[in-house]
N, C-alpha and C positions, 0 to 999 in steps of 0.2 A: 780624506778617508783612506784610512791604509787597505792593502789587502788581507791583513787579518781579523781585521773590524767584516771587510766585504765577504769572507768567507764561516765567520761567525762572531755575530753580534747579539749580544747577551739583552740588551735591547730590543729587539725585533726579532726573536726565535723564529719567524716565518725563514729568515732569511738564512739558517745555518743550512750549511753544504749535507749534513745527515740527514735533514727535516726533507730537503730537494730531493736525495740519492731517494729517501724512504718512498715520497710522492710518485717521482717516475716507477720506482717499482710497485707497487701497488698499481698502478694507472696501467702496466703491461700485463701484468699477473690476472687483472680483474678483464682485461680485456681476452684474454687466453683463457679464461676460464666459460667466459659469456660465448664463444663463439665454438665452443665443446674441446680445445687444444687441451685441456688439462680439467679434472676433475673440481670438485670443490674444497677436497682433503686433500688435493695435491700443489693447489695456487696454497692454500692457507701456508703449507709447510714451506712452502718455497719461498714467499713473502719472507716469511719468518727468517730463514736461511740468511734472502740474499739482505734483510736488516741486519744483522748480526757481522755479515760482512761489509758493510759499507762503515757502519764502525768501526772494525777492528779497523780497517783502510785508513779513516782519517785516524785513529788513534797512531797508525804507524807513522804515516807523515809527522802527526808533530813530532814523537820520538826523536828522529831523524831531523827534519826543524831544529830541534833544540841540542842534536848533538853538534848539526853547523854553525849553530851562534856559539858554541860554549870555544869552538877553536876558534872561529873566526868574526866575532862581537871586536869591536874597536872604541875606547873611551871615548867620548865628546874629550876634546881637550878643553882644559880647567878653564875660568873665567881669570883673567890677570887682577890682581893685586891692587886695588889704587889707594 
């Protein structure tokens, strides 16, 4: 299992790194709201917020991902001739 499978597998949606970042934040937002830290118009926005940014995040990574494979990818060398 590589770790691009381990950090998102189109198979197992539970298991992408967005679906986790989203859970934890909701799981703190909801708890800050219950214990009076933060209103209930002010967890909504903020949930919101910090989803937006935990996307853009892994969107940048791959960016970045895919601009060090594009310098630094190396062929399988060819299968010989028999």
């Amino acid at each position: 299992m590589s770790l691009a499978k381990n950090v998102y597998n189109k198979e197992v949606p539970t298991r992408n790194l967005v679906t986790t970042i989203s859970g934890v934040i909701v799981l703190v937002v909801t708890l800050l709201v219950t214990i009076g830290v933060l209103t209930q118009e002010q967890g909504t926005i903020l949930s919101t917020q910090l989803g937006i940014a935990a996307t853009a995040v892994q969107t940048l990574i791959g960016v970045i991902s895919s601009i060090i494979l594009v310098f630094k990818a190396v062929d399988p060398p060819a299968d010989p001739v028999v």
